[in-house]
Wavefront OBJ file of the C-alpha trace (Angstrom):
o trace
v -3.014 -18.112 16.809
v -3.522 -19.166 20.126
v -6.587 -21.000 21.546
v -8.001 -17.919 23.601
v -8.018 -15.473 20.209
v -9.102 -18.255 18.036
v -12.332 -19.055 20.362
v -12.814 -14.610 20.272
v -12.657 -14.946 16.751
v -15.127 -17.766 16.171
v -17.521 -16.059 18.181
v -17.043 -12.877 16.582
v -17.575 -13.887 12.902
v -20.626 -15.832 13.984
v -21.933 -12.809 15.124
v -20.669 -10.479 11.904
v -22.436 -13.506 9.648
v -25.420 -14.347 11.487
v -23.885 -18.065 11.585
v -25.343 -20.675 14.623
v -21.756 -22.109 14.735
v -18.174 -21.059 13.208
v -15.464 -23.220 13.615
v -11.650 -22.291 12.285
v -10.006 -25.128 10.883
v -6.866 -23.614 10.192
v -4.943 -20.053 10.794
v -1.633 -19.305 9.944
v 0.419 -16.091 10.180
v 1.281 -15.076 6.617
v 4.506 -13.748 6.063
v 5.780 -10.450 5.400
v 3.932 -7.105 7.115
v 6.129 -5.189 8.970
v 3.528 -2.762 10.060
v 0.391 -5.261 10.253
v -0.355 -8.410 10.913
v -2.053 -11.388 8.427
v -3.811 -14.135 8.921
v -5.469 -16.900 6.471
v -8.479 -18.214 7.950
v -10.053 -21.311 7.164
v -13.347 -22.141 8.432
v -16.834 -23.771 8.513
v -20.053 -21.500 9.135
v -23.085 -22.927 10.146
v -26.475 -21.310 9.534
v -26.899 -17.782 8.151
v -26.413 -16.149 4.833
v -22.950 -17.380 4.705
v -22.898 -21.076 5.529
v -20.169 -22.784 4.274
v -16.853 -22.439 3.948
v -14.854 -19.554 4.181
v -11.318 -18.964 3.184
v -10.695 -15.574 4.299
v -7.509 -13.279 5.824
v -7.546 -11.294 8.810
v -5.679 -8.263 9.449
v -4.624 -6.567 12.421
v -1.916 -4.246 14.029
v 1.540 -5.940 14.810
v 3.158 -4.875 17.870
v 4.233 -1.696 16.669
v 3.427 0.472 13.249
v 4.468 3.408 11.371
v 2.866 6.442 12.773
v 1.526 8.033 9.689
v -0.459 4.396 8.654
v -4.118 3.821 8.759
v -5.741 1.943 11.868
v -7.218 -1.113 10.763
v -10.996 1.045 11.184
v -9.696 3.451 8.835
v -8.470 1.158 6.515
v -11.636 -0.857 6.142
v -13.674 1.997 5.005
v -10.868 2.258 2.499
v -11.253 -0.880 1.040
v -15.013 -0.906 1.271
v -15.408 2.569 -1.007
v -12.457 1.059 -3.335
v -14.560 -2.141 -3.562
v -17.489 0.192 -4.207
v -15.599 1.753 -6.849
v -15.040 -1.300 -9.048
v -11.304 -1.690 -8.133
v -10.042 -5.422 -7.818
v -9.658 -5.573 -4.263
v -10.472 -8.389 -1.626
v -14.223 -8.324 -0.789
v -14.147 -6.442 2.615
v -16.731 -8.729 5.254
v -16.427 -7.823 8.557
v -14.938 -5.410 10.547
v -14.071 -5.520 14.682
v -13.557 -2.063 16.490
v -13.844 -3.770 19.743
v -10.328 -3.915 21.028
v -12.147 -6.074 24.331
v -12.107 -9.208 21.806
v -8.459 -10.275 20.434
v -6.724 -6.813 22.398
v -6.621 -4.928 18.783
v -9.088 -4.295 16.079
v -9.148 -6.065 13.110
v -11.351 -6.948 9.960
v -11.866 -10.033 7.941
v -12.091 -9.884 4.263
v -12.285 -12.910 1.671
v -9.375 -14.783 0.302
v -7.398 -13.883 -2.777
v -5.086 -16.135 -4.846
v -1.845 -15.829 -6.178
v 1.686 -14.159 -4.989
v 2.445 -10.692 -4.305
v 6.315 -11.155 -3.973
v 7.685 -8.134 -6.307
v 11.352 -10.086 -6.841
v 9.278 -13.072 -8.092
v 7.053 -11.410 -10.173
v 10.079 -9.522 -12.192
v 12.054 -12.731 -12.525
v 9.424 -15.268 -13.221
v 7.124 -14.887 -16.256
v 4.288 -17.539 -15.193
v 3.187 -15.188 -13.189
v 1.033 -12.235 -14.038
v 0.089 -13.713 -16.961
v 0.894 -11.529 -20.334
v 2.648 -8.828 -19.473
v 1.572 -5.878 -21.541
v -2.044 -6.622 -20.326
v -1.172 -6.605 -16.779
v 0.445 -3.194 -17.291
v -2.318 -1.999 -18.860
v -4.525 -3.275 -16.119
v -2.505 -2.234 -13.476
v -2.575 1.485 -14.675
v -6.875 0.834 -15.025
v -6.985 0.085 -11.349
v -4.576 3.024 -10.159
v -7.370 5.167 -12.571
v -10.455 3.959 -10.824
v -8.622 4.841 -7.654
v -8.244 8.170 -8.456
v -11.847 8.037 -9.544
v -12.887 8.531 -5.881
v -12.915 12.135 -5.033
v -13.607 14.484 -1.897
v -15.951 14.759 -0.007
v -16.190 11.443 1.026
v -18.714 11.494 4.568
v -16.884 7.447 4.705
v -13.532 8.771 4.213
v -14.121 11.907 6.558
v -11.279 11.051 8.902
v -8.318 11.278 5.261
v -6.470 14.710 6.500
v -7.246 17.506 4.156
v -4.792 20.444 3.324
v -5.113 23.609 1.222
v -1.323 23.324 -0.410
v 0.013 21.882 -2.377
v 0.884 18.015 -2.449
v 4.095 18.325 -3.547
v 5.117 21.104 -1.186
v 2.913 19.666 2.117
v 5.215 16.146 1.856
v 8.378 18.286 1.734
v 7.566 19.736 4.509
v 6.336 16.391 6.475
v 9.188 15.004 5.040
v 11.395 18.037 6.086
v 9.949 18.282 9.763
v 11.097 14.991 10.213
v 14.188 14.305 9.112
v 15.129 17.966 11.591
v 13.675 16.498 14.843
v 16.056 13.112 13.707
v 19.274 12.513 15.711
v 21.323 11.663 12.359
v 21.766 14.300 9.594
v 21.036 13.012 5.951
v 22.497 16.227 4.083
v 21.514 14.079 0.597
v 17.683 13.973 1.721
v 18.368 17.663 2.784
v 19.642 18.376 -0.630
v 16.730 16.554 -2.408
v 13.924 18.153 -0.443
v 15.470 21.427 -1.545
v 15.364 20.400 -5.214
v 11.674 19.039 -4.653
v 10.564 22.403 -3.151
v 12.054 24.466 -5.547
v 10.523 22.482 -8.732
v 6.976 21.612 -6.622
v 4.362 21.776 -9.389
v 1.008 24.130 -8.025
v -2.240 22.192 -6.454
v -4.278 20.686 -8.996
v -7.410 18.094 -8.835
v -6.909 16.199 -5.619
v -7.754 12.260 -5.586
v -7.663 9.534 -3.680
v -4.170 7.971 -3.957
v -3.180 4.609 -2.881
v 0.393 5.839 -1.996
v 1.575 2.337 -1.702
v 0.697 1.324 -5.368
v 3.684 -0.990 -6.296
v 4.764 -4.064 -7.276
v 5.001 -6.244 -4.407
v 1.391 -4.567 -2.923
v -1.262 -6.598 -5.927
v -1.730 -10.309 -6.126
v -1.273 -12.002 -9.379
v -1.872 -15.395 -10.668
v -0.751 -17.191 -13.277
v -3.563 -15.530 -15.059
v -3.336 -12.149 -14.310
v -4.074 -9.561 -11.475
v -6.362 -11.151 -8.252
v -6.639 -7.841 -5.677
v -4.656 -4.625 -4.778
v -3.506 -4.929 -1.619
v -2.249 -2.698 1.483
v -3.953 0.469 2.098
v -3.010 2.088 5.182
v -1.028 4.772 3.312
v -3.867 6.288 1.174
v -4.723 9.742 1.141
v -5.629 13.120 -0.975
v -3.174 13.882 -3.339
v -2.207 14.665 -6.761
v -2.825 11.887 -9.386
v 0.792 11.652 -10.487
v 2.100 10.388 -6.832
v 0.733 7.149 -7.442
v 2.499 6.918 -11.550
v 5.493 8.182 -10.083
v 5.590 5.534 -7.106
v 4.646 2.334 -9.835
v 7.348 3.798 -12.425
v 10.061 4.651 -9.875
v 13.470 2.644 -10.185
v 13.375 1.597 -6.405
v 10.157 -0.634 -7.211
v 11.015 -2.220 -10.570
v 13.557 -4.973 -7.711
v 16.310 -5.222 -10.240
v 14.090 -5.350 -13.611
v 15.294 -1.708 -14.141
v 14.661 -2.006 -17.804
v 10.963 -2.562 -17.695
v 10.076 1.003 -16.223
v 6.755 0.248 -14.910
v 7.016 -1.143 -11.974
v 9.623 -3.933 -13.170
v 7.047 -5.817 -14.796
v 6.135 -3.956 -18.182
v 6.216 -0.723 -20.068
v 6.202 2.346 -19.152
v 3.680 3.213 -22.100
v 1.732 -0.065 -21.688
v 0.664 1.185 -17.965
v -0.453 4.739 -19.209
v -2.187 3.530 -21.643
v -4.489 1.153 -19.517
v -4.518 4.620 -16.938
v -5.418 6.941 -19.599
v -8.099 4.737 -21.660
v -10.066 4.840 -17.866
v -9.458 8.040 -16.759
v -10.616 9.730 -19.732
v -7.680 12.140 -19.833
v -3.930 11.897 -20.838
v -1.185 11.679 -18.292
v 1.143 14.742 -18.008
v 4.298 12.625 -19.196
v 6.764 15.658 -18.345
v 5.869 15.600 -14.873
v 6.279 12.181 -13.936
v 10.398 12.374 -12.907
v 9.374 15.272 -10.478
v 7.309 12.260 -8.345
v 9.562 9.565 -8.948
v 12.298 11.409 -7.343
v 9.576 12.386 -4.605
v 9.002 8.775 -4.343
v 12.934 7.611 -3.728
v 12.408 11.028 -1.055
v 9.330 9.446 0.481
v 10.773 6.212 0.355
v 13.968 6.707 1.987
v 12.069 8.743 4.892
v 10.005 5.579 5.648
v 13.317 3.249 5.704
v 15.037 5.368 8.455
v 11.889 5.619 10.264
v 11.699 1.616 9.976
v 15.059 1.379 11.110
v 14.705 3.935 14.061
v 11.835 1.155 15.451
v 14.573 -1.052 15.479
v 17.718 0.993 16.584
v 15.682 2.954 19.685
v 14.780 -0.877 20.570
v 11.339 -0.240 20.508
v 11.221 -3.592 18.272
v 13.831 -5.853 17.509
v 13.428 -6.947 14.376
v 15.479 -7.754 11.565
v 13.714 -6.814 8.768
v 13.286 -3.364 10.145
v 17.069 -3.367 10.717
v 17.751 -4.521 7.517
v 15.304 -1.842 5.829
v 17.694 0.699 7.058
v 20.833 -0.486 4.829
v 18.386 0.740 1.516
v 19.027 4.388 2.909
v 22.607 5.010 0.677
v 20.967 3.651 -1.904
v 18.509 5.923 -2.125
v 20.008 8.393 -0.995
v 22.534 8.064 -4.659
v 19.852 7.746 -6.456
v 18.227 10.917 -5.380
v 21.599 12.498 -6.246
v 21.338 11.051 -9.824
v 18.248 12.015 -10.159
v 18.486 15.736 -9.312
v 21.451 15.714 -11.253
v 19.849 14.713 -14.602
v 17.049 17.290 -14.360
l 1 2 3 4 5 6 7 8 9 10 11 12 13 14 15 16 17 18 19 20 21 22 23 24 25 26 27 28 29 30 31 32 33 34 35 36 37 38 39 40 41 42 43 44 45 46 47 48 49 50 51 52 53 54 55 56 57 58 59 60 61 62 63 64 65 66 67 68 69 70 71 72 73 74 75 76 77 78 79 80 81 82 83 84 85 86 87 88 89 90 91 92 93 94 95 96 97 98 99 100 101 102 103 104 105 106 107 108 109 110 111 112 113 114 115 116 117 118 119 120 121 122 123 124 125 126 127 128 129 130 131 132 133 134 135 136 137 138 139 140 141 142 143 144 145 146 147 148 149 150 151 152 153 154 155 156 157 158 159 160 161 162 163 164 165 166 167 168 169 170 171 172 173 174 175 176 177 178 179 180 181 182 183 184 185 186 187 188 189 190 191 192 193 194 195 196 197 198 199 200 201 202 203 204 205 206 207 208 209 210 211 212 213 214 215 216 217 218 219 220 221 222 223 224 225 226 227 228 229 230 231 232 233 234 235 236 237 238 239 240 241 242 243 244 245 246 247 248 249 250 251 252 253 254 255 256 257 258 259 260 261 262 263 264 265 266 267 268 269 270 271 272 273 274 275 276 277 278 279 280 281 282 283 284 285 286 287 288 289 290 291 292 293 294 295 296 297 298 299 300 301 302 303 304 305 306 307 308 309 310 311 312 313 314 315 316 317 318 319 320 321 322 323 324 325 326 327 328 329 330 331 332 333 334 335 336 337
């Protein structure tokens, strides 16, 4: 970070906390994020409410992002009515619209401990602590999620539609993929097996749509926050399970079927004891395979960044290699329905 944004930074928190003084010992660009920026923030308030330290992250744009992701307003109020709703999250703090102080929004929110790497995490059992309770408390979370309903006046600007889920991200997915300059006649093929089985509307939540491993922070203890929220949305409850359960998450542990950490039964059963209601078991392959679809779609939309030379970047390059993969197991998939 740079002196100039530093100094903007300073002055802005001073002015979120009510602080005389702020002064930022140390920030350092975390890694990973190819669609936002992180940064852990040390520093020492003076005066207010909050004097002290504070160890604290803040997030912002990178130079580019995905076009159907949250701004970093949007995602706030996200965080804040998730935080509201008892999910382990960071504590949101403060929130900057004012592009005329680092050039982009951004927010500040507290510090949590622990890794988020998903290979990690399936390889290494310090983390996470025991595993069947951090399935079961994974699938708790994803339930108090999908606690928060419409309307939401703080969540106003989450598109609403009248179809249904399944058949509305065909179609997204669909209009894409025909305005792309490659064909991909295995997506094709998939989105036609995804529209032909779409199961009707039914109760619309708030889903994460990013709830995987690699996206909480554990310890050695357990779960610390749920991170990354600029995908969430209305949608049907079984997006989410389908997205944690699907065999492009698990990062090699394919044998433990949620989410490479734990079992499949261990993670609805933490869901279901919250939610008050059982999970509809013989749905769930319909949204995994939507979630390899959904999946893949991002990957050659990361890799288009990259190819059109809009941003040269290897990991968005490299992102792009996943698409046969997926592609196969989509294949498989429709296959063994």
């Amino acid at each position: 970070m740079d002196e100039k944004t530093k100094d903007a930074v300073e002055d802005f928190i001073a002015r979120a906390a009510g602080a005389t003084r702020v002064t930022i010992c140390e920030a350092k660009l975390l890694s990973g994020g190819a669609i936002q920026e992180n940064w852990r923030i040390r520093a020492e308030l003076a005066g207010g409410p909050h004097a002290g330290a504070l160890d604290a992250v803040m997030r912002t744009d990178s130079l580019s992002g995905v076009s159907v992701s949250h701004s970093r307003v949007q995602e706030y109020a996200l965080l804040r009515a998730a935080f509201a709703a008892g999910v382990t999250v960071p504590e949101p703090l403060w929130l900057c619209a004012d592009r005329d102080i680092i050039g982009r929004p951004f927010f500040i929110m507290r510090h949590v401990g622990g890794t988020a790497a998903g290979y990690l995490l399936v390889k290494d059992g310090r983390f996470g602590g025991d595993r069947v309770r951090l399935a079961e408390r994974l699938g708790a979370e994803l339930a108090r999620i999908h606690a928060i309903r419409p309307p939401r006046a703080d969540l106003d600007f989450l598109p609403w539609h009248e179809d249904a889920p399944a058949l509305h991200s065909v179609a997204r997915f669909r209009a894409y993929l025909d305005r792309h300059h490659t064909p991909h006649p295995a997506l094709e093929w998939g989105l036609q097996w995804l529209a032909r089985y779409a199961p009707p509307r039914g109760e619309m939540v708030l889903c994460h749509r990013d709830f995987r491993t690699g996206n909480y922070m554990v310890d050695e203890q357990g779960l610390t926050g749920i991170l990354d929220w600029e995908f969430a949305g209305w949608g049907d409850p079984l997006e989410d399970i389908g997205w944690f359960c699907a065999k492009c998450w698990r990062f090699g542990a394919h044998e433990r079927e949620a989410g490479g950490i734990g079992e499949r039964e261990d993670f609805y059963r933490g869901y279901e004891t919250v939610a008050g209601r059982p999970i509809d078991r013989a749905q769930v392959p319909y949204w995994e395979l939507m979630a390899h679809m959904n999946w893949a779609v991002i990957a050659v939309q990361q890799a288009e960044r990259h190819v059109s030379g809009d941003e040269n970047s290897l990991l968005l390059a490299l992102t792009g290699h996943i698409v046969p993969e997926l592609e196969y197991e989509i294949l498989t998939l429709t296959e063994a329905a």
